[in-house]
C-alpha positions, 0 to 999 in steps of 0.5 A, a space after each residue: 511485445 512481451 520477451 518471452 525469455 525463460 527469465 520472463 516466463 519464470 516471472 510470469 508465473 508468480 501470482 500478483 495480488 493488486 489493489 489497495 487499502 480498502 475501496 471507500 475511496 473508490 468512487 464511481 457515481 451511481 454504482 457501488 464502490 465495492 462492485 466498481 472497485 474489483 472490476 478493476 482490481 483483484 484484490 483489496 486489504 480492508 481498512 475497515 476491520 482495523 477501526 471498527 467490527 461489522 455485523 456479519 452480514 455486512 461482512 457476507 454482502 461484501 463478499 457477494 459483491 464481487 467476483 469468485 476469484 477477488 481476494 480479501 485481505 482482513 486487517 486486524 481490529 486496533 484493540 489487539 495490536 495497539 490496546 490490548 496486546 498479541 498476549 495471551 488474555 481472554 480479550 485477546 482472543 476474543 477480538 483474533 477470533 472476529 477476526 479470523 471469523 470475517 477471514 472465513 466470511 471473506 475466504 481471506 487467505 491473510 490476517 495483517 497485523 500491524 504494531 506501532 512503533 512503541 511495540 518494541 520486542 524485547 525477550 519477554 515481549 517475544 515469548 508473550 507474543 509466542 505464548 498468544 499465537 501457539 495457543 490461538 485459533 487461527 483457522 488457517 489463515 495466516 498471518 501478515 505482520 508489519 512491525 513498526 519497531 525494529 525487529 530483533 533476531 528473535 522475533 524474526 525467528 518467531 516468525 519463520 517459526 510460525 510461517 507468519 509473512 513479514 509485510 514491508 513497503 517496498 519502496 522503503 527496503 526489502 524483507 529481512 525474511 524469505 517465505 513464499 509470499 511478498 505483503 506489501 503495504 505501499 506508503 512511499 517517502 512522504 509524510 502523513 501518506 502524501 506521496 506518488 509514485 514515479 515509474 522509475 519507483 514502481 519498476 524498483 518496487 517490482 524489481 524488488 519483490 521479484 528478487 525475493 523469488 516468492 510465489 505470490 506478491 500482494 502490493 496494498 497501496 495506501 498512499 493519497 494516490 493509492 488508486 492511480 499508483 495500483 493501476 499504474 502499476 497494474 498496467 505495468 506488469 500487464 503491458 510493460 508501459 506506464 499510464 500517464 497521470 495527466 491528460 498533459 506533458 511538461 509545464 501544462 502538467 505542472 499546472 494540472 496538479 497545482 490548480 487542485 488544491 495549491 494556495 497563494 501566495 505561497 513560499 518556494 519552501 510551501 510549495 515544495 512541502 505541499 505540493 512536491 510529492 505529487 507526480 507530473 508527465 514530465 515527458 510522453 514516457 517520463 514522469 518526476 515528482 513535481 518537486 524535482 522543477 519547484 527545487 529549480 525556481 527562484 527563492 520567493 513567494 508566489 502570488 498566483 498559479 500563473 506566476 510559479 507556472 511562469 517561473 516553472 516554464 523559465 527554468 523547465 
């Protein structure tokens, strides 16, 4: 049962946009990826954009595909943000304005822009990024923007200047900015995109989000279980209650997860790295990373599943 507190009926308000970057892996045998996908979601950051530029009309189909109400966010081409540069040159321009032409396609509310880390922002950086945007078409789409450098006060500046939305992963830290709206890009704490969500993570991204008192709060999963953790989370704000990630409880989850892709023999050290980000049902109501059991296991190689799940079971 929902609390209907005025706490909770102010939270009810806030707009949450849910999905995931891009729908390629969504699959759905026999059906369209694109079509499946926004049955269940409402919304999607497309990865394509970021590696190559579609034909239009590939980019119109996409829109029919899916409902009226289904927000597309358009991540913006590499060439400008990790070749060319958020400067002011005719190059420049030419790729923000595919861009934003695929924004205008899609009825996207939002461009995301992301820097690499090498794309650090010194005073001349700033002005020259300045320089590029004050001039530029933007079509009324408004930017999102996660640097991956550090930022600096005059960057931030820049941004609250020209109502761009700082996207952070809020499993990582919170905005350095407050604005209307929350962009999220959600990796987690892993290495190369491997990570899981548990429900205490979830709760503390939302408790997060909600804290910056935005209006709209966009949550892009990008993580290997990006599909699974947006409906997990999806399932949460609708009901207050978390799927589970298996059809199991305990050691048989455990042994669930393993038996996808764990190789033997395998050290403890192995099966930490490769196999401990992923969540298990520890209990009905209670999920952990499976690296929170293989910490308790003895210090050997592994031959076979059945002899780490004996191990497990010994220690659980």
């Amino acid at each position: 049962m929902r609390d209907y507190s005025l706490k909770s009926a102010l939270k009810d308000l806030t707009e949450y946009l849910i999905g995931t970057g891009g729908w390629s892996y969504f699959n759905v045998p026999g059906k369209n990826s694109l079509a499946a996908y926004s049955k269940l979601f409402n919304f999607v950051e497309v990865n394509y954009t970021f590696y190559e530029y579609p034909e239009t009309r590939t980019v119109e189909k996409w829109r029919r595909t899916v409902p009226k109400n289904f927000t597309f966010d358009v991540r913006c081409h590499q060439d400008l943000t990790h070749r060319i540069g958020l400067k002011p040159v005719d190059k420049a321009y030419a790729v923000l304005a595919k861009m934003t032409t695929y924004c205008e396609i899609l009825d996207s509310p939002f461009l995301v822009l992301e820097t690499p880390a090498s794309y650090t922002f010194s005073e001349e950086r700033v002005s020259e990024v300045q320089s590029f945007l004050t001039s530029a078409n933007l079509r009324k789409v408004r930017l999102v923007w996660e640097t991956r450098a550090k930022t600096t006060p005059g960057l931030m500046k820049l941004m609250s200047d020209m109502n761009i939305v700082q996207s952070v992963d809020l499993s990582r830290g919170k905005p350095e900015s407050v604005s209307d709206v929350v962009y999220s890009r959600l990796f987690g704490k892993g290495k190369h995109n491997l990570y899981q969500f548990t429900d205490e993570e979830l709760r503390e991204i939302d408790e997060r989000a909600l804290g910056t008192g935005a209006k709209t709060i966009v949550m892009a999963y990008h993580g290997l279980r990006m599909n699974t953790d947006a409906v997990r989370f999806k399932e949460y704000k609708n009901t207050g209650s978390f799927l589970t990630v298996t059809s199991y409880l305990g050691v048989d989850s455990a042994r669930a997860v393993l038996a996808e892709d764990a190789r033997f023999p395998a050290s403890k050290a192995d099966l930490v790295e490769k196999q401990g980000w992923k969540v298990i049902d520890l209990a009905k109501d209670k999920r952990v990373h499976l690296s929170e059991l293989l910490s308790r296991v003895p210090e050997k190689t592994y031959n076979s599943l059945s002899e780490i799940i004996g191990a497990l079971e010994a220690v659980m």
